[in-house]
C-alpha positions as CSV (number, residue, x, y, z in Angstrom):
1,X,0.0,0.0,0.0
2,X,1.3,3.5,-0.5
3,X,2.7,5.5,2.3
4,X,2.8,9.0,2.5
5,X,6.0,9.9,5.0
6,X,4.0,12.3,7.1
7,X,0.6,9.7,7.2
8,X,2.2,6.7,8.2
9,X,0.6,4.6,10.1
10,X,0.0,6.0,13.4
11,X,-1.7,4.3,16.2
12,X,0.8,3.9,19.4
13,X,0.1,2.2,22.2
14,X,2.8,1.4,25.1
15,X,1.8,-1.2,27.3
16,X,3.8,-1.0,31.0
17,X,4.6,-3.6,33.2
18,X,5.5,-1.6,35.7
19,X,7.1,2.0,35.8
20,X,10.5,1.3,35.8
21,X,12.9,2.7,32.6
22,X,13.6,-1.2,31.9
23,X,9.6,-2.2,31.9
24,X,9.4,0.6,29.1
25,X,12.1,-0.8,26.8
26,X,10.3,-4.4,27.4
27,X,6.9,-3.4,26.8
28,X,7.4,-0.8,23.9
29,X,5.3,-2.2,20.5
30,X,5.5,-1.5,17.3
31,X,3.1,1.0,16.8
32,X,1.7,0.1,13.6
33,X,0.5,-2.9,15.7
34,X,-1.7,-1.7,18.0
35,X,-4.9,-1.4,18.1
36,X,-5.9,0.7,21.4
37,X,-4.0,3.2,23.7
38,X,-5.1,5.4,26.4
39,X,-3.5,8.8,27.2
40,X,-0.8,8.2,29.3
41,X,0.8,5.6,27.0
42,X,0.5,7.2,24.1
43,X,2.4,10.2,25.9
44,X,5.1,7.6,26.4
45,X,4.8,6.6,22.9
46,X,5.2,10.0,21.2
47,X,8.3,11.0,23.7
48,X,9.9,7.4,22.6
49,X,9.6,6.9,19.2
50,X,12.0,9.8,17.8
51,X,14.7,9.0,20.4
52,X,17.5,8.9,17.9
53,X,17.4,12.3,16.8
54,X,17.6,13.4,20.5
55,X,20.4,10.5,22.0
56,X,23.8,10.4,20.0
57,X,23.0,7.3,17.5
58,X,24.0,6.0,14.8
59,X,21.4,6.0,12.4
60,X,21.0,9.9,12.9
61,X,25.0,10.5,12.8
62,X,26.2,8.5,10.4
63,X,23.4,8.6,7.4
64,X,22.2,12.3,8.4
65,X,24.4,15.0,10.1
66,X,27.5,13.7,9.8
67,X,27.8,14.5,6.1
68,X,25.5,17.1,6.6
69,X,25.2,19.7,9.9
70,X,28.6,18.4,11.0
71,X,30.5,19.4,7.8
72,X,28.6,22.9,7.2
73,X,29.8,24.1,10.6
74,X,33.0,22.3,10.9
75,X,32.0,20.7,14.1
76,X,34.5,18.0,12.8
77,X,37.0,17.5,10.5
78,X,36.3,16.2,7.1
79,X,37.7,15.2,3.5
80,X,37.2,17.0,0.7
81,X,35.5,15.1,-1.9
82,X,33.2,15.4,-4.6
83,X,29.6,16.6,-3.6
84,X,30.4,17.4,0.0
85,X,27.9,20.2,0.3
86,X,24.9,18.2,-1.3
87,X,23.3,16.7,1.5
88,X,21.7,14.3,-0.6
89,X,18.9,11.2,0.5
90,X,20.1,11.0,3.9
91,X,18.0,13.8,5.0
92,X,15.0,11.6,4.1
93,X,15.5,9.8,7.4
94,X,15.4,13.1,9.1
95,X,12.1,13.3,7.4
96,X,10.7,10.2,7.9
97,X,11.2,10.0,11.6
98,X,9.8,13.7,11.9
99,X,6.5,12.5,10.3
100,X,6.1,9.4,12.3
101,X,7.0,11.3,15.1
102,X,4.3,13.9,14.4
103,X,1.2,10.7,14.0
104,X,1.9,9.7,17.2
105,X,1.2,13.4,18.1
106,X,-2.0,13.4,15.8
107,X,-3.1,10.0,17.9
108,X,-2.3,11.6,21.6
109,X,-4.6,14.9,20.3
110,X,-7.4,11.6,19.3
111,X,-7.2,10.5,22.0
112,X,-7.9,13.5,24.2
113,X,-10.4,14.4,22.0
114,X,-12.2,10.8,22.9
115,X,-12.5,12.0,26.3
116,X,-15.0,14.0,28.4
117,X,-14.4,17.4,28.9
118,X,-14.3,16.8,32.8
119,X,-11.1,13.8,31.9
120,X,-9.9,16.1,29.2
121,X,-9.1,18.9,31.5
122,X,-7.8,16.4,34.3
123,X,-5.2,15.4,31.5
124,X,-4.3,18.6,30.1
125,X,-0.6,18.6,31.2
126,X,0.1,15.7,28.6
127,X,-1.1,18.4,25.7
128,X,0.7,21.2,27.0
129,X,4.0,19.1,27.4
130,X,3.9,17.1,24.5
131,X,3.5,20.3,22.4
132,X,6.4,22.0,24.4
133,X,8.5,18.8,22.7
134,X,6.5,18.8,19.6
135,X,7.9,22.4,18.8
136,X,11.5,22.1,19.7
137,X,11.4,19.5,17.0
138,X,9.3,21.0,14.8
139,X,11.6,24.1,15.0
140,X,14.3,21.9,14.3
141,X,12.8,20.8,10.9
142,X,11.8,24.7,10.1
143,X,15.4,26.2,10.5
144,X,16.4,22.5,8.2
145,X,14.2,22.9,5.5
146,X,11.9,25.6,5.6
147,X,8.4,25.8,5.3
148,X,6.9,22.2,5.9
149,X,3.6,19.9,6.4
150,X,2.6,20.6,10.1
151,X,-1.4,21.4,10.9
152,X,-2.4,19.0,8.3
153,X,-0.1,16.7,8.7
154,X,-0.3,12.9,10.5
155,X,-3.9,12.1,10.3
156,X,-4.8,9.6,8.3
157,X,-5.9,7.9,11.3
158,X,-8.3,10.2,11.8
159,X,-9.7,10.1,8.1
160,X,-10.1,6.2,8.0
161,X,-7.2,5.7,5.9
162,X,-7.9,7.7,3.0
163,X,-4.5,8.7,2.0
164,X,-6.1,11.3,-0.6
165,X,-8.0,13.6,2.6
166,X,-4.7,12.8,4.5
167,X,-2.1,14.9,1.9
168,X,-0.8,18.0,4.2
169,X,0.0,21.3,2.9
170,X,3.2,23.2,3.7
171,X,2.6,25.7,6.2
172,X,4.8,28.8,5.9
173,X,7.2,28.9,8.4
174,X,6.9,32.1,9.5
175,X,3.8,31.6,10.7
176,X,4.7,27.8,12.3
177,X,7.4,29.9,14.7
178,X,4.5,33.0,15.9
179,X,1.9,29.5,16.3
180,X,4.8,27.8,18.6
181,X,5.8,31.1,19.9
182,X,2.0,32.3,20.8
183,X,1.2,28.5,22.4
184,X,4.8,28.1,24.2
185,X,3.7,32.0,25.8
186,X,0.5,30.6,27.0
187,X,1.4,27.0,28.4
188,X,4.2,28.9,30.5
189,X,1.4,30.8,32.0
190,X,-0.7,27.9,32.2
191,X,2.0,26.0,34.1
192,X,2.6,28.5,36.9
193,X,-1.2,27.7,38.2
194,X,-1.5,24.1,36.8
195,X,-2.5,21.0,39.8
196,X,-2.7,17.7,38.8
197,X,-5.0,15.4,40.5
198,X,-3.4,12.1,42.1
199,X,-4.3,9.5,40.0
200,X,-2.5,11.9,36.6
201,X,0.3,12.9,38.8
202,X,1.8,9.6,39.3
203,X,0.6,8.6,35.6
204,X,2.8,11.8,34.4
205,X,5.2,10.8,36.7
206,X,5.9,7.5,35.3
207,X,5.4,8.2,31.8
208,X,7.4,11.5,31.7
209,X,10.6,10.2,30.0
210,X,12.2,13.6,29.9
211,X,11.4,15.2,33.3
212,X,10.0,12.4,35.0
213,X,6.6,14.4,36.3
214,X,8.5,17.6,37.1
215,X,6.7,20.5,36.7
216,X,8.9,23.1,37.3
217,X,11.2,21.2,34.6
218,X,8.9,21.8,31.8
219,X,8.3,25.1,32.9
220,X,12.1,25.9,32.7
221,X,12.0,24.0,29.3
222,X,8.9,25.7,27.9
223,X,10.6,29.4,28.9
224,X,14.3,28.1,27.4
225,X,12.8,27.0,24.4
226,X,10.8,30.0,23.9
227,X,14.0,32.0,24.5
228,X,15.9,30.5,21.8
229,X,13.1,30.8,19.3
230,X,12.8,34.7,20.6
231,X,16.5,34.7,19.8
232,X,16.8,32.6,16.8
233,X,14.4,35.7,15.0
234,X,15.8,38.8,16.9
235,X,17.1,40.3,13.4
236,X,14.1,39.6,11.2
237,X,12.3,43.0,11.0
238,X,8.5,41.6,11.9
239,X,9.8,39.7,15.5
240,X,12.3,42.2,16.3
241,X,10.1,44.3,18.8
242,X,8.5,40.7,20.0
243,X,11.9,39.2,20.6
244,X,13.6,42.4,22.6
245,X,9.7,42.5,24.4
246,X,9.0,38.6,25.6
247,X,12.9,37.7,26.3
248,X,12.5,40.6,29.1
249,X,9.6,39.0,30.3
250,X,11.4,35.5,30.5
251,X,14.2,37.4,32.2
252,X,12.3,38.9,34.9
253,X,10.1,35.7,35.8
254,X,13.6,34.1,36.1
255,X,11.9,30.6,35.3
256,X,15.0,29.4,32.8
257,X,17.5,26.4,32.7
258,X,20.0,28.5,34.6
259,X,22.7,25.2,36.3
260,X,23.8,22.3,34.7
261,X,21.5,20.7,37.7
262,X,18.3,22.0,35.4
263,X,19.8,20.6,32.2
264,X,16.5,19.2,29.9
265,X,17.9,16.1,28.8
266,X,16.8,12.7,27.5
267,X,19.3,11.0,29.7
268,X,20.1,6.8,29.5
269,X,18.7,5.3,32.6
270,X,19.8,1.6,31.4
271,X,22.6,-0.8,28.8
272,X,19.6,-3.4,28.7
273,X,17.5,-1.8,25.6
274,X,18.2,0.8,22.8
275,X,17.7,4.3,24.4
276,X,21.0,4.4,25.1
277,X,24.5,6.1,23.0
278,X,25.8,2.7,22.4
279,X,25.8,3.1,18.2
280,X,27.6,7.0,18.8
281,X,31.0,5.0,18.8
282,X,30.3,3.6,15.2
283,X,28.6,6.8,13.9
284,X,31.8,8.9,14.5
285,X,34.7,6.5,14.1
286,X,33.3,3.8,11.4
287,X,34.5,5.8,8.6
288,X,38.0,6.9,10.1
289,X,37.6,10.6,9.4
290,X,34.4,11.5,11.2
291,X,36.0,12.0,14.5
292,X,38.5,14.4,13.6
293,X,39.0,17.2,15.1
294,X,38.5,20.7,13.4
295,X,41.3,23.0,12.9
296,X,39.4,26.4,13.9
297,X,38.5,24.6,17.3
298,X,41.9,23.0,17.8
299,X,43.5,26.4,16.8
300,X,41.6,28.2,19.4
301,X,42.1,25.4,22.5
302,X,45.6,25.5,21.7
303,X,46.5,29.5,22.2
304,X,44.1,29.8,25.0
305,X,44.5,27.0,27.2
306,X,40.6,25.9,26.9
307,X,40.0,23.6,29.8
308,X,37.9,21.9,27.5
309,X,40.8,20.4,25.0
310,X,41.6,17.5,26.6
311,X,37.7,16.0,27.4
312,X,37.1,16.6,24.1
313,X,39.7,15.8,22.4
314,X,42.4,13.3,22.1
315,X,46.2,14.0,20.2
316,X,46.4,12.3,17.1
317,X,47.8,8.4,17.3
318,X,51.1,9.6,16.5
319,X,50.9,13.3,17.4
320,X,53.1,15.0,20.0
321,X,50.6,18.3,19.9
322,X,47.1,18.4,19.0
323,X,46.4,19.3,15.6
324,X,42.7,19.8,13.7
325,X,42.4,18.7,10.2
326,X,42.7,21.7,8.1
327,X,39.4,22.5,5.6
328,X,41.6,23.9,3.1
329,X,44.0,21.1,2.0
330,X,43.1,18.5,-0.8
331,X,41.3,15.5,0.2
332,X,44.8,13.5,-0.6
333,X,46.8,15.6,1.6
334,X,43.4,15.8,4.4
335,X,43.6,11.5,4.1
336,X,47.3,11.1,4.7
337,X,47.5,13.2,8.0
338,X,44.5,11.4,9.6
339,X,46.2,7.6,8.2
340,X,49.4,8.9,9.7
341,X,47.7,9.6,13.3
342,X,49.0,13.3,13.1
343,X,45.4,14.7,13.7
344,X,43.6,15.1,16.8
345,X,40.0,13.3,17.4
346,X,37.0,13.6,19.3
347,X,37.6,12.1,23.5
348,X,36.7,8.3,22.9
349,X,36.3,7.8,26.7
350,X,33.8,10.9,27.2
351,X,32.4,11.2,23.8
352,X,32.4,8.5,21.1
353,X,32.6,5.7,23.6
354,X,30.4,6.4,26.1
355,X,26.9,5.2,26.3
356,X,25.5,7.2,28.5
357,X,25.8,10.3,26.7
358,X,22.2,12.6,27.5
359,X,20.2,13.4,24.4
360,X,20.3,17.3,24.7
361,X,17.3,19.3,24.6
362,X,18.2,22.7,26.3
363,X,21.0,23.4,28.8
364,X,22.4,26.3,30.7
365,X,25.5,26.6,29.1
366,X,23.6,27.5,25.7
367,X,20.5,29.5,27.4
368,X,23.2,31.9,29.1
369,X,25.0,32.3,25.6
370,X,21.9,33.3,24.6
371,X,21.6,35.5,27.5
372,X,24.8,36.9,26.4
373,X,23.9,37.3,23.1
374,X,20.9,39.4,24.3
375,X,22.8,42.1,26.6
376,X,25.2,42.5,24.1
377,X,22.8,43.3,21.5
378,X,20.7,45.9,24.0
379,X,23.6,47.6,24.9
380,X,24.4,45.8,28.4
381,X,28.5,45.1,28.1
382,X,28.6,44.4,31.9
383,X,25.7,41.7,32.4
384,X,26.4,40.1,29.0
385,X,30.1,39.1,30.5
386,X,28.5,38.1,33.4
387,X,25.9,35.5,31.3
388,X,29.1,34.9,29.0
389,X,31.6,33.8,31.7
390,X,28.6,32.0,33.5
391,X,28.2,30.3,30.2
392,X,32.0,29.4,29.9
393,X,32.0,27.6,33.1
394,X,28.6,25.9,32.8
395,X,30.2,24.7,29.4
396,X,33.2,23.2,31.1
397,X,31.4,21.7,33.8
398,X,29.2,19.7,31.1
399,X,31.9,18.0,29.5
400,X,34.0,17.2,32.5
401,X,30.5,15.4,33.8
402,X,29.9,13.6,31.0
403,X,32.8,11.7,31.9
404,X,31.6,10.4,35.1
405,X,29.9,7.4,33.6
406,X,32.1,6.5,31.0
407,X,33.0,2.9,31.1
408,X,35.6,3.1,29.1
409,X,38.6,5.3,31.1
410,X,41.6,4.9,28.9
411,X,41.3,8.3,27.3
412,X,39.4,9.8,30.1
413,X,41.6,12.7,31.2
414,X,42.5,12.0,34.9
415,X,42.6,15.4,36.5
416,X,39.8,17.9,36.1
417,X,40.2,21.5,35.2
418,X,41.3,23.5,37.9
419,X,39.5,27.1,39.2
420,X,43.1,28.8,38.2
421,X,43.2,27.2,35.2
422,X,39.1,28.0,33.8
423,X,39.7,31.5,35.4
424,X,43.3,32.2,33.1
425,X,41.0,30.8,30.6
426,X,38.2,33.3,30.9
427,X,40.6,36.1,31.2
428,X,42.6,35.5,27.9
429,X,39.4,35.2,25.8
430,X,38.5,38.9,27.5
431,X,35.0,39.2,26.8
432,X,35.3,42.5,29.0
433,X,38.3,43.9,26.4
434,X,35.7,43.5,23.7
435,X,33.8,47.1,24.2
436,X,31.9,47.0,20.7
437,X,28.9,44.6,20.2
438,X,30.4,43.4,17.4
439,X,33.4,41.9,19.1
440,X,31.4,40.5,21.8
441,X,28.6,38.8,19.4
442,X,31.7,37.5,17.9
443,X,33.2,35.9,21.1
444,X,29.6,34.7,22.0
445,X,29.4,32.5,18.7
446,X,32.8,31.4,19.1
447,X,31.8,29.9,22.6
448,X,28.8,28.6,20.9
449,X,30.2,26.8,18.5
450,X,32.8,25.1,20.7
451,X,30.0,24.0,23.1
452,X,27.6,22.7,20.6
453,X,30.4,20.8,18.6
454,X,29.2,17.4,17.8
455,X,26.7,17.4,20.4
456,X,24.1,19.8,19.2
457,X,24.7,20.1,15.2
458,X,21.3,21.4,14.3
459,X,21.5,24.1,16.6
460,X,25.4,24.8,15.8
461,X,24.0,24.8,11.7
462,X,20.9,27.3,12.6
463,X,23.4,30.1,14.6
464,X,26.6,29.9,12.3
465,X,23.6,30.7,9.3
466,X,21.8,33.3,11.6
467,X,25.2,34.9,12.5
468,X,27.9,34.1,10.1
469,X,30.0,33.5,12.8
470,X,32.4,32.1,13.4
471,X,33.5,33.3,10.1
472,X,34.1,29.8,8.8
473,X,36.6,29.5,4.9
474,X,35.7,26.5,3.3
475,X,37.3,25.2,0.1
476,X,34.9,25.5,-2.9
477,X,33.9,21.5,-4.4
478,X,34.1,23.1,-8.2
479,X,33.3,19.4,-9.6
480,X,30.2,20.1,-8.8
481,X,27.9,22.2,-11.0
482,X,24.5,22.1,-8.3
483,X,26.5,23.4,-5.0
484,X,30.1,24.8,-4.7
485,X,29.6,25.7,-1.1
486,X,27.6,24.7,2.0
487,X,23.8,25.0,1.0
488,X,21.7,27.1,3.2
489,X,18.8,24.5,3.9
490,X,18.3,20.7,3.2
491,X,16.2,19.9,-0.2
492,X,12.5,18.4,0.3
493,X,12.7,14.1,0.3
494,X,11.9,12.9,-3.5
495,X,8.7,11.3,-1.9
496,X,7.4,14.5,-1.8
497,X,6.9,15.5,-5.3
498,X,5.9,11.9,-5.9
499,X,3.1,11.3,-3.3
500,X,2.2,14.9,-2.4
501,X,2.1,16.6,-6.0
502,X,-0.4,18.9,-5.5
503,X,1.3,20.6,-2.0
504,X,4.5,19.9,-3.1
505,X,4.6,22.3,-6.0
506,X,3.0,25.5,-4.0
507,X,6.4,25.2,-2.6
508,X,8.7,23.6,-5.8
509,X,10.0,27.3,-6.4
510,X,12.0,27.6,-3.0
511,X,13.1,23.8,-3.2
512,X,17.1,24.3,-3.6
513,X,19.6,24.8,-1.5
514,X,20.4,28.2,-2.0
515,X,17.1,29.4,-0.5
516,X,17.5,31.1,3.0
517,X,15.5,29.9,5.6
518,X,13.4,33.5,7.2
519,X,15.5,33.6,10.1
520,X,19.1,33.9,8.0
521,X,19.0,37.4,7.1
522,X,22.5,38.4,6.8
């Protein structure tokens, strides 16, 4: 039968034996095989069944970002070979997953809408927090492609299978980001006064994969998402005023991820099923190149002394400094270096190796950046360096965490930073020499793309667009006659034009990869 990607099958239903992390991965069913659900398991079901675009895994890293996200922003190092900036059918998993992901939605808004309006308000927090993770994703895919399928979109469960009443039209994404921004605005309001009753508090509780039932989690997570959409549109002329206006009301409720403590994660609980990082080792170091590191990061660890260097990094096999692999040489001379162990590659111990890496959703190293980013561009020098240095620290922290469960040690680094040592740090990158706002924007992004790295590559792609910065030089692929440079957005799936004509072509005139998505408006 014919499958639309964004009408697939939908229908979830988890079935626990208990409420234990482990009873989830046993009892988790194919969704396409189930016939009934109830609220809280189809909660469950949604949060689940997109996992790998939110835990380091392979099937994400290797077949989408790694030749994609990773390569645009020079997150890693990487060869220079024919077709580099085309990102090509891998995106079509990104695609895939987001419209399977999205039905499960459709199915959780069925099956509230089955309900009486008494058991419908009883259950409300399970629509106001699955939207909250709806729309980080959804914004995800906006600054990716552009405008795409979203109101009409998974519910061909709801029209009895007709694939025809099922095609979705692309909504424009402008409007998708005011939508998520006027509905994240209202569930943080709803959440300050929001009681649940005992019976859906332990439900939420157990079915809460992300936050476990903690309320003053998701509002942290609603504000900090909200924030970075605020901040991902400050420049475009029509948010501008909204941006400067609601990130000052975020400010002064001062309900943010703020410590590393209030990091929104979905972390590993268990080794026994596959929500876990276990396929990150083979997505980065499978191919040989994938884990090297960058020469602008490298370059930048090195003259500073960033704490940072060694827990993310390792020196090359046969290296006696650490050295990134430089963008601008010929794929030849790229290939020899990393044979030859002369370049440095990403910690195998606290990144590539360790399975218990936390799918990252918002943490406080990025929302003070962000912070940063805001002061600076109001005029406020003094409390930007404060949010930037707060960041800085918050950043190190992370990554010398993230080493606490690795079960692998050999490359784990066995002294941690020092407070001298992040101080000298802080005071040779001199966010407080930096008087213009130009200077200091600069130094935020550079921070920025350091702590996203590998870790957060959609979020790396949709600043270094947004800001140009860092300024990244890339050698020009001129083999290729369809994209000599990185492309500014990912091409629609084939499917589209093939399943969903009639939508498809409203939007065939912006389908390349030179269009800008609305935010990139430098």
């Amino acid at each position: 039968m014919r499958k639309l990607l964004y009408t697939s099958l939908a229908a979830a239903s988890i079935l626990f034996a208990s409420c234990t992390q482990n009873a989830f991965e046993d009892a988790y069913r194919d969704p396409s095989t189930v016939t009934s659900t109830t609220v809280p398991k189809q909660f469950a079901g949604f949060m689940k069944i997109n996992f790998e675009d939110v835990i380091p895994s392979y099937w994400n890293y290797f077949t989408v970002i790694r030749t994609t996200s990773l390569n645009y922003t020079q997150a890693h190092g990487f060869l220079n070979t024919t077709g580099r900036y085309i990102p090509g059918a891998a995106v079509n998993d990104r695609w895939k997953r987001y419209y399977n992901f999205i039905t499960q939605y459709r199915e959780l808004e069925k099956v509230m809408g089955s309900l009486s309006p008494a058991e419908q308000a009883e259950n409300r927090i399970y629509t106001i927090t699955s939207t909250i993770y709806l729309y980080d994703h959804t914004e995800k895919m906006v600054d990716n492609f552009g405008d795409i399928p979203f109101s009409q979109a998974g519910k061909i469960s709801s029209t009895g299978g007709n694939y025809a009443n099922a095609s979705a039209k692309y909504d424009n994404q402008i409007e998708l980001y005011t939508q998520m921004l006027d509905e994240l605005k209202a569930f943080s309001t709803e959440l300050n006064s929001i009681a649940l009753s005992t019976k859906v508090g332990l439900e939420f509780k157990n079915q809460d994969l992300i936050n476990k039932g903690d309320l003053a989690a998701w509002k942290n997570y609603c504000n900090s998402l909200r924030l970075r959409i605020l901040n991902r549109v400050s420049a475009v002329p029509s948010f501008a005023s909204r941006s400067n206006s609601e990130i000052a009301e975020i400010i002064n409720e001062g309900k943010l991820v703020d410590e590393n403590a209030e990091n929104i994660a979905f972390r590993v609980y268990t080794q026994d099923g596959d929500l876990d990082s276990a396929g990150f080792e083979d997505a980065l170091e499978e191919d040989g190149f994938s884990n090297s590191a960058p020469k602008l990061m490298i370059d930048h660890m090195n003259a500073n002394g960033d704490p940072r260097l060694t827990w993310l990094f390792e020196k090359g096999q046969t290296a006696s400094v650490f050295t990134g692999l430089d963008p601008l040489l010929a794929s030849g001379a790229q290939t020899q270096l990393v044979v030859d162990g002369k370049i440095a590659v990403y910690n195998r111990s606290v990144i590539s190796r360790n399975k218990w890496l936390p799918g990252t959703l918002i943490n406080a190293a990025e929302v003070n950046l962000i912070l940063a980013e805001y002061y600076t561009r109001n005029g406020n020098g003094a409390t930007a360096k404060t949010h930037f240095e707060k960041a800085v620290r918050q950043s190190i922290e992370y990554y010398v965490r993230l080493g606490d469960k690795a079960d692998i040690l050999d490359w784990k680094p066995t002294t941690e930073p020092t407070a001298a040592e992040i101080d000298a740090y802080i005071t040779t990158i001199n966010f407080g020499g930096a008087s213009a706002a130009s200077d200091q924007l600069a130094l935020i992004a550079f921070q920025k793309y350091i702590h996203y790295n590998v870790m957060q590559a959609d979020e790396a792609w949709a600043e270094q667009r947004r800001l140009k910065l860092p300024a990244l030089i890339f050698m020009e692929d001129e083999t290729s006659t369809i994209r000599k440079t990185p492309p500014t957005r990912w091409t629609y799936p084939n499917s589209e034009s093939v399943y969903n004509p009639d939508n498809y072509n409203a939007v065939k005139a912006n389908d390349n990869l030179s269009t800008k998505i609305f935010s990139d408006v430098k």
